[in-house]
C-alpha positions as CSV (number, residue, x, y, z in Angstrom):
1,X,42.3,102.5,-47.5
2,X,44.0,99.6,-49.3
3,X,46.5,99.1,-45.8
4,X,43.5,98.9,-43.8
5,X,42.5,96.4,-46.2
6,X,45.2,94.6,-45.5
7,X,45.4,94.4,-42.0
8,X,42.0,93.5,-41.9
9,X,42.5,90.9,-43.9
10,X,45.7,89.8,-42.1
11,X,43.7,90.1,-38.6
12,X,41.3,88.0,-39.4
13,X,44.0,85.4,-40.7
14,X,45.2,85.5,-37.8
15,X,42.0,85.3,-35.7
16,X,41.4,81.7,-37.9
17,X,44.4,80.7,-36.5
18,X,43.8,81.3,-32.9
19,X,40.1,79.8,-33.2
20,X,41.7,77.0,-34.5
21,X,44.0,76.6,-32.0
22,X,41.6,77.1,-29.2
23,X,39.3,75.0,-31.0
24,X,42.4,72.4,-30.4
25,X,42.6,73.1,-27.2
26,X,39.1,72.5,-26.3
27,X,38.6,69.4,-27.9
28,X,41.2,67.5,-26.6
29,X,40.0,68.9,-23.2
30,X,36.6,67.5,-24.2
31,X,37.8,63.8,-25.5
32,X,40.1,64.0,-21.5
33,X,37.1,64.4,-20.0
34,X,35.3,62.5,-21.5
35,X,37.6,59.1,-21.4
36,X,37.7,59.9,-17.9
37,X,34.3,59.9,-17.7
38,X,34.0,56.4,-19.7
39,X,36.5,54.7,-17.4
40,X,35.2,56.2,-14.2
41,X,31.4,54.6,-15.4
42,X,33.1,51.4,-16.6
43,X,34.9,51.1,-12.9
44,X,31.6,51.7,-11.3
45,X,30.0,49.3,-13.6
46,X,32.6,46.6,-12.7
47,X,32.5,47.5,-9.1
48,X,28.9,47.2,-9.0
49,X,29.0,43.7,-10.8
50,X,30.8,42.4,-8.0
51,X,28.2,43.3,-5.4
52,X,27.3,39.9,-4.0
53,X,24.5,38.8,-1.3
54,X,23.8,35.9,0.4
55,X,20.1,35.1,0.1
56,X,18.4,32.1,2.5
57,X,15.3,30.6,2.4
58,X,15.0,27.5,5.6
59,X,18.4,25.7,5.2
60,X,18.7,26.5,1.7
61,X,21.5,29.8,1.1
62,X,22.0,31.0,-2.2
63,X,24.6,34.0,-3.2
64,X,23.3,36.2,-6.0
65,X,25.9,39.1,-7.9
66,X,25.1,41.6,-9.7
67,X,25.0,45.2,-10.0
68,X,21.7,45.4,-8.2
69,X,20.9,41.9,-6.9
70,X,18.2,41.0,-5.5
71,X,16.8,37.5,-3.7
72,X,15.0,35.3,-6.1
73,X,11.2,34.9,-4.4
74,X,10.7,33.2,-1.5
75,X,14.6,34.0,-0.3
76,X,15.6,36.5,2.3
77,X,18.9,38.5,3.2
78,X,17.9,37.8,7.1
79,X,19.7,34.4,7.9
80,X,17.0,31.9,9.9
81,X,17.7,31.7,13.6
82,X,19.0,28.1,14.5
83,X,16.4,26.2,16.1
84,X,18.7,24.3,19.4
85,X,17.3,20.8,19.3
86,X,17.2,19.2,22.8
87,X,17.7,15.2,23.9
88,X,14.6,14.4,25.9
89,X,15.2,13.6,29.2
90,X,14.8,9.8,30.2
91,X,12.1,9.2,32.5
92,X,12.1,6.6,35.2
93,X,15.2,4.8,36.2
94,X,17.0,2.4,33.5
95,X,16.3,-1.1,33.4
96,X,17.7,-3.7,35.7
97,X,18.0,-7.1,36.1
98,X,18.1,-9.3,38.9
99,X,19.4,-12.8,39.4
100,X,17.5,-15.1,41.3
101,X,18.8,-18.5,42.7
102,X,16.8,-19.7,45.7
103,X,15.0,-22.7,47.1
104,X,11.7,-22.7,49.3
105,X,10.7,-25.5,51.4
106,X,7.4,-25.7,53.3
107,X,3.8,-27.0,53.3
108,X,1.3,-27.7,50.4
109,X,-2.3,-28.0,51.7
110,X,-4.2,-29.7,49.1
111,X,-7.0,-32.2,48.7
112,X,-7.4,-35.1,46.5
113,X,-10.0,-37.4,44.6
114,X,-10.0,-39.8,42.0
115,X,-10.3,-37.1,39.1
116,X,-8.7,-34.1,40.4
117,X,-6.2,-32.2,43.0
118,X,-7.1,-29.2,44.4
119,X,-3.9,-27.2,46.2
120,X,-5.8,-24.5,48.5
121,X,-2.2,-23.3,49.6
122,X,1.1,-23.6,49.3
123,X,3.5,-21.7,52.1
124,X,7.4,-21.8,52.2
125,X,10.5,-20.3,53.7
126,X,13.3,-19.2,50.7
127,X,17.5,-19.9,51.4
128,X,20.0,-19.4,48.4
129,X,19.9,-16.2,46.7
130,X,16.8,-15.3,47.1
131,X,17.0,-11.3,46.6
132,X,15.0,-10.9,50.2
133,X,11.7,-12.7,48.6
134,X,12.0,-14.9,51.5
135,X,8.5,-16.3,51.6
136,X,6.8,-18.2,49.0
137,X,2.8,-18.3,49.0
138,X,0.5,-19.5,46.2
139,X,-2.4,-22.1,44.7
140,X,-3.6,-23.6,42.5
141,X,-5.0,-27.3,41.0
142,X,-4.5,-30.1,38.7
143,X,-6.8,-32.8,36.7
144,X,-4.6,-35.2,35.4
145,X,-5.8,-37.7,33.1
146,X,-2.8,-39.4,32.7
147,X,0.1,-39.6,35.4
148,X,0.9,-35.8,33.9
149,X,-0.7,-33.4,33.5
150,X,-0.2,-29.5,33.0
151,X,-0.9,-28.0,36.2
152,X,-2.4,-24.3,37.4
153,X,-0.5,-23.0,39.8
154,X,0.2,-19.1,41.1
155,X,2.1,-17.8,43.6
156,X,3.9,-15.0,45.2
157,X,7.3,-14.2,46.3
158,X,7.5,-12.0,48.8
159,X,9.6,-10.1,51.8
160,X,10.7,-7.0,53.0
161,X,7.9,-4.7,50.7
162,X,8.7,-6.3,48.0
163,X,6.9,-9.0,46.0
164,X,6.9,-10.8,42.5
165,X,3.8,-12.3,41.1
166,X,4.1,-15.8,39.0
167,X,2.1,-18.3,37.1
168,X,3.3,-21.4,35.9
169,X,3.3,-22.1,32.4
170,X,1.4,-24.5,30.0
171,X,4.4,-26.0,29.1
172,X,5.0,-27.2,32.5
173,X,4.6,-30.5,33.6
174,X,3.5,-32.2,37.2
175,X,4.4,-36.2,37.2
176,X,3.2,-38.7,39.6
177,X,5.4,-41.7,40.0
178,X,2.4,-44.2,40.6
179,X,-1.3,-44.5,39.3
180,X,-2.0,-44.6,42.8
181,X,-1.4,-42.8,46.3
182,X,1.1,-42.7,47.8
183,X,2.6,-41.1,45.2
184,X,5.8,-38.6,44.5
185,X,4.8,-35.5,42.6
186,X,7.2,-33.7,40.7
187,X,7.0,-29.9,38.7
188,X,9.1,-28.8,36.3
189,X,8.7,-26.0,33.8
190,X,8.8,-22.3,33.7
191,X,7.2,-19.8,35.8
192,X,6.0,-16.4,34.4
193,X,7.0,-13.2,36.0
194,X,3.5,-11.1,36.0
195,X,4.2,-8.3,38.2
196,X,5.6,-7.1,41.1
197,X,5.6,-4.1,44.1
198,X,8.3,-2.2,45.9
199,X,11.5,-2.6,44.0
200,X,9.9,-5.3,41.5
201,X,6.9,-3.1,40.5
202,X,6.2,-3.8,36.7
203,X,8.4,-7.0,36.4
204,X,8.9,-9.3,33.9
205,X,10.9,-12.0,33.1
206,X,10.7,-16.2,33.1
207,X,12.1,-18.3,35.9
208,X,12.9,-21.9,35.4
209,X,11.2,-23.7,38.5
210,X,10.9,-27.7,40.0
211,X,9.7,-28.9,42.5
212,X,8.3,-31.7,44.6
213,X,5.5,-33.0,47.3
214,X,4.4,-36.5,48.6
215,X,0.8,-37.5,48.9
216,X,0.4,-40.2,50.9
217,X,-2.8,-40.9,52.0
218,X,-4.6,-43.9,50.2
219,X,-8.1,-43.0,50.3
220,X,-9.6,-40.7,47.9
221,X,-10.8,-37.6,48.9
222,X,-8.2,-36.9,51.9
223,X,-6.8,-33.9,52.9
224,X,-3.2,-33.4,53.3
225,X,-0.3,-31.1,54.1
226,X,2.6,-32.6,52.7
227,X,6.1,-31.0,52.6
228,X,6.8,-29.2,49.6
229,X,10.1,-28.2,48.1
230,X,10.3,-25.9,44.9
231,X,13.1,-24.2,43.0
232,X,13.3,-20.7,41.3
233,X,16.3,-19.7,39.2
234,X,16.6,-16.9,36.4
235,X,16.4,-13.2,35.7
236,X,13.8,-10.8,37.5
237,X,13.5,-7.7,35.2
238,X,12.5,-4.7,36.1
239,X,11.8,-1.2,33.8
């Protein structure tokens, strides 16, 4: 009895020892695994804190990280499609300019009295550089009160389809010679591009003109077709 004592008490020794040993075992099985397990959820944590997306909102883009990020309101992952912006197209042909250097010589119908002059028509034949406005037509009248006076005067320049409309300024002059007939009349001023057709259509522009006519009858009240010479020069603009 007493040696079955013993080796039961010797067994059980024994069985300490191997539960403590296993017990060993175990545990540092358990702290392996579980360091691997802190270090594989600290990599994924620091993996996932790098995630990075590019948010947009118009032409605004904004890049948020984290370990799930997200656009701040009004921002979108989907980047805005590029609106193409295109030049309008020019309409009508570009400006020009023509030069204009010509002189007309002709006839100026008119009648005169002791308080006016009235110019039913004026009609001349262009030379010089004339741009093919080879005729020159046009009226107008005059009541001087001294020996100049500011006269009204229109006219057209004209040929091949093409015309220019102008009317001489206020700052134009017409000057008799003599307080009496016969008498040398001279213009000088600017004439005012109005219009125009054909080529010309819509042009503007200023055109220094002179110019000269004789009256020579004495007697108030006569009608007369003197010659008449007048002189265009400048730019003719057109749109």
């Amino acid at each position: 009895m007493q040696g079955f004592a013993r080796n039961k008490k010797y067994f059980g020794e024994i069985g300490k020892k191997v539960k403590n040993v296993q017990g060993s075992k175990i545990f540092k099985v358990l702290a392996l695994v579980s360091i691997a397990s802190v270090l594989s959820s600290n990599s994924f944590v620091a993996n996932a804190a790098t995630k990075t997306i590019t948010c947009y909102k118009g032409t605004v883009v904004k890049k948020v990280s984290a370990a799930n990020p997200k656009c701040p309101t009004g921002y979108s992952t989907k980047k805005p499609v590029a609106v193409k912006t295109t030049t309008p197209a020019k309409s009508g042909a570009s400006a020009t300019s023509y030069q204009i250097s010509a002189t007309y010589t002709g006839k100026v119908s008119l009648l005169w009295s002791e308080s006016d002059v009235q110019i039913s028509s004026v009609s001349a034949k262009g030379t010089g550089n004339n741009l093919g406005l080879d005729t020159l037509t046009g009226n107008g009248s005059a009541a001087p009160s001294s020996s100049c006076d500011n006269p009204s005067l229109v006219g057209t320049l004209g040929g091949g389809g093409n015309t220019i409309k102008i009317t001489v300024d206020s700052t134009s002059k017409a000057c008799a010679d003599s307080d009496a007939a016969p008498a040398t009349v001279t213009l000088s001023g600017n004439a005012v591009i109005t219009g125009g057709t054909g080529k010309f259509a819509g042009a503007t522009g200023t055109l220094k003109v002179t110019g000269s006519f004789k009256i020579k009858s004495t007697v108030a009240g006569s009608s007369e077709s003197p010659a008449l010479e007048m002189t265009f020069t400048g730019n003719i603009n057109t749109k």
